[in-house]
N, C-alpha and C positions, 0 to 999 in steps of 0.2 A: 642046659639042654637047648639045644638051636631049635629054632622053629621050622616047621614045617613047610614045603613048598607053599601048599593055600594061603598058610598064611603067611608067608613074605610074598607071593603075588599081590594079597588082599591090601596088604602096607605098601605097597608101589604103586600101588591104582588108587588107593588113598589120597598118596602123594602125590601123585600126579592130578587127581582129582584137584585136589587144595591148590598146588601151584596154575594150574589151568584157571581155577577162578578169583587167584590173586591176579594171573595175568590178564583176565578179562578185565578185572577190575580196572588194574592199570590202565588198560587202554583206554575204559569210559572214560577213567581220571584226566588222562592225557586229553582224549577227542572234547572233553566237556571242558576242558581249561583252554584248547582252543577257541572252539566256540564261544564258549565265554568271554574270554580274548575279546573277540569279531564282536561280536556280542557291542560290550564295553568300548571299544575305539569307537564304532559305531555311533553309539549313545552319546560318551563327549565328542565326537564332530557335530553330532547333531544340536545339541543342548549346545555348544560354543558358537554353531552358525545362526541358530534363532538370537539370542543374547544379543552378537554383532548384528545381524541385522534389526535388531527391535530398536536398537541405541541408535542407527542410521537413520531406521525410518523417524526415528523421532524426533532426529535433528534437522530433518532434512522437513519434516512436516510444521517442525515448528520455523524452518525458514522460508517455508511457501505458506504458511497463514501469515506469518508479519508482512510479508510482500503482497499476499491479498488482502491484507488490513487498509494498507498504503494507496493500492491500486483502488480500494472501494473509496475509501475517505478522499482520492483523488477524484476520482467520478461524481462522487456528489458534491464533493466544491463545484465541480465544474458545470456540473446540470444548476446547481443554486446561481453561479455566476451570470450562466446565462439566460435565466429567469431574470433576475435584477436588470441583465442588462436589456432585456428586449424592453423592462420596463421602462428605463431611464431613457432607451433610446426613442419608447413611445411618447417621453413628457419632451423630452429633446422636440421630438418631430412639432407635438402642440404648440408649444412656447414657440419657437422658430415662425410654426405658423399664425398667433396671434400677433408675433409682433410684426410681421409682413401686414399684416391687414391694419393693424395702429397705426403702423409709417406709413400703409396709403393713404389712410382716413385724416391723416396730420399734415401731409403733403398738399390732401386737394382742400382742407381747410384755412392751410397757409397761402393756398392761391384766393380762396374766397374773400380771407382777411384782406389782401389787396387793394380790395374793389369796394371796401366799406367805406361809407359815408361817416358823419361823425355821430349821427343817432345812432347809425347801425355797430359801430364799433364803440360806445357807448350800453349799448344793450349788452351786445358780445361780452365786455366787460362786464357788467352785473352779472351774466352766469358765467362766467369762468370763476372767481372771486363770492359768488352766494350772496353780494350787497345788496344793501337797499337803491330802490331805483333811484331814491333821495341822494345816495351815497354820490350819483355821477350826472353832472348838469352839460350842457354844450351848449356853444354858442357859434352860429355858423359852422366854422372848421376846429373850433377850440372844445377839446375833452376838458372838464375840469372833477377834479378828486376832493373828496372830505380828507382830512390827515386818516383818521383808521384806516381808509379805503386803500390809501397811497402806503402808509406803512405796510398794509396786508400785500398788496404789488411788489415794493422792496422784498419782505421775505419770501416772496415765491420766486423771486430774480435771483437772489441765493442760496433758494433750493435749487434751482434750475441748474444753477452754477455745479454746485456740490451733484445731481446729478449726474450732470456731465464729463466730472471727475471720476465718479463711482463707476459708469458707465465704459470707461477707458480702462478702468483698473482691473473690472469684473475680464474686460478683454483680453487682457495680459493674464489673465489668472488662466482664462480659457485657455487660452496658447501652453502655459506652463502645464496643465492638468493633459493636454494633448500628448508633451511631450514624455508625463509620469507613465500614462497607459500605452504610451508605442514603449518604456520601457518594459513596463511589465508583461505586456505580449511577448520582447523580447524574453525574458527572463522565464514567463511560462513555457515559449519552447525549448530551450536549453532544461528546462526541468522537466521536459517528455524526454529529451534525448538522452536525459542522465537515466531518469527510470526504464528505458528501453536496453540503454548498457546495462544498466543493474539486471535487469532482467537478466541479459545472455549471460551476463557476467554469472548470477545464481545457478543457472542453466550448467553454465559448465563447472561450479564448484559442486555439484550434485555430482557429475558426471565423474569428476575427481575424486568426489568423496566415495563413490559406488567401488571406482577403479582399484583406491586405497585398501575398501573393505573387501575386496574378492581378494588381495594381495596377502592381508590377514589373516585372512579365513583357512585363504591356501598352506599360509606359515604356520598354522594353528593345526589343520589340518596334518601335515608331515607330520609335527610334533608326536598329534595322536597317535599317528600308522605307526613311528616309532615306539612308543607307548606300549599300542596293544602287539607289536612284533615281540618286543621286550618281555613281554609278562606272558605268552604266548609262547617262548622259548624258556621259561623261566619256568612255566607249568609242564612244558615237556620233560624238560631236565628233572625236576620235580619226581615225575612220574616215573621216569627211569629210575634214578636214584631207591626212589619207594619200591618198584618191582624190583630189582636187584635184596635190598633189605628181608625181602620177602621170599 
């Protein structure tokens, strides 16, 4: 027995009904695997460019703290150096100046010694030597010495001596010590000039390393768009396939 108009209208509005909400379905299917998609490429470019740049910054920070590690530990050698040296150059100035004022006071005492008599450079002798006045007699123009008195004369005659050796050699040292510190002034500015290239030099390997990672980021980036186009075509294709099945 065939069915009735109603009811084969009722079964095509059914049908139509059911395919009408398989086909919406599909379409959310489809519109949400795009978005999804977008979605998803989105999220790894983003999660791939933090990553690169976290690695960057970190390499790049750990080579501007070693370089201001450098730059500090230089500063404060050079603030300690110049402490020391304002000192040295403070004892420098005394000493320089004590001995100007010895060699005047030995100079106008070697004129004095000139003019002595034989008592009086006889006396002069007992304080220079610490003897006894017994130690040193005269007679007219004649000094005369005890042997200790004269022995203690001899070894201050070749102390004298050995000073004056000492006193030549300490000269030549000075000369040489001149020569150590105009190197090393030398050698200190060649080692501003080297930290100063290192500097530009870090300068521009930052700049390179930036240029490298936008270049990354960029190649990493296509990758993705390829990616989520891929799987974006893949859900739509998907979705067709599934509404046709349906």
């Amino acid at each position: 027995m065939s069915d009735n108009p109603i009811t084969t209208i009722e079964k095509d509005i059914t049908w139509i009904r059911g395919h009408v909400i398989i086909s919406l379905l599909s379409i959310a299917l489809i519109v949400g695997s795009i978005i999804g998609g977008i979605f998803l490429m989105e999220s790894l470019i983003q999660r791939h460019d933090e990553r690169v740049a976290a690695a960057q910054l970190k390499k790049e920070g750990v080579d501007t703290a070693t370089q201001a590690r450098f730059m500090d530990l230089l500063q404060q050698e050079h603030s300690d150096n110049l402490k020391r040296d304002a000192a040295q150059t403070a004892l420098i100035a005394s000493l320089a100046s004590q001995m100007a004022q010895q060699r005047a006071a030995t100079a106008k005492q070697v004129t004095t010694d000139a003019t002595l008599d034989a008592k009086a450079a006889a006396a002069r002798l007992v304080t220079q030597t610490k003897a006894s006045p017994s130690d040193v007699t005269t007679s007219n123009d004649t000094v005369t010495m005890t042997l200790p008195l004269t022995r203690t004369v001899v070894a201050d005659l070749d102390l004298f001596a050995q000073s004056q050796s000492d006193v030549t050699n300490l000269q030549g040292q000075l000369n040489a010590q001149k020569i150590l510190t105009s190197d090393s002034k030398v050698e200190l500015d060649t080692a501003n000039q080297v930290i100063t290239a290192d500097k530009v030099e870090l300068i521009a390997t930052m700049k390179a390393d930036n240029a490298a990672c936008d270049v990354r980021v960029d190649k990493q980036s296509k990758k993705d768009l390829k990616r989520g186009l891929w799987a974006s075509v893949a859900s739509i294709i998907g979705g067709i396939v599934l509404g046709h099945r349906f």
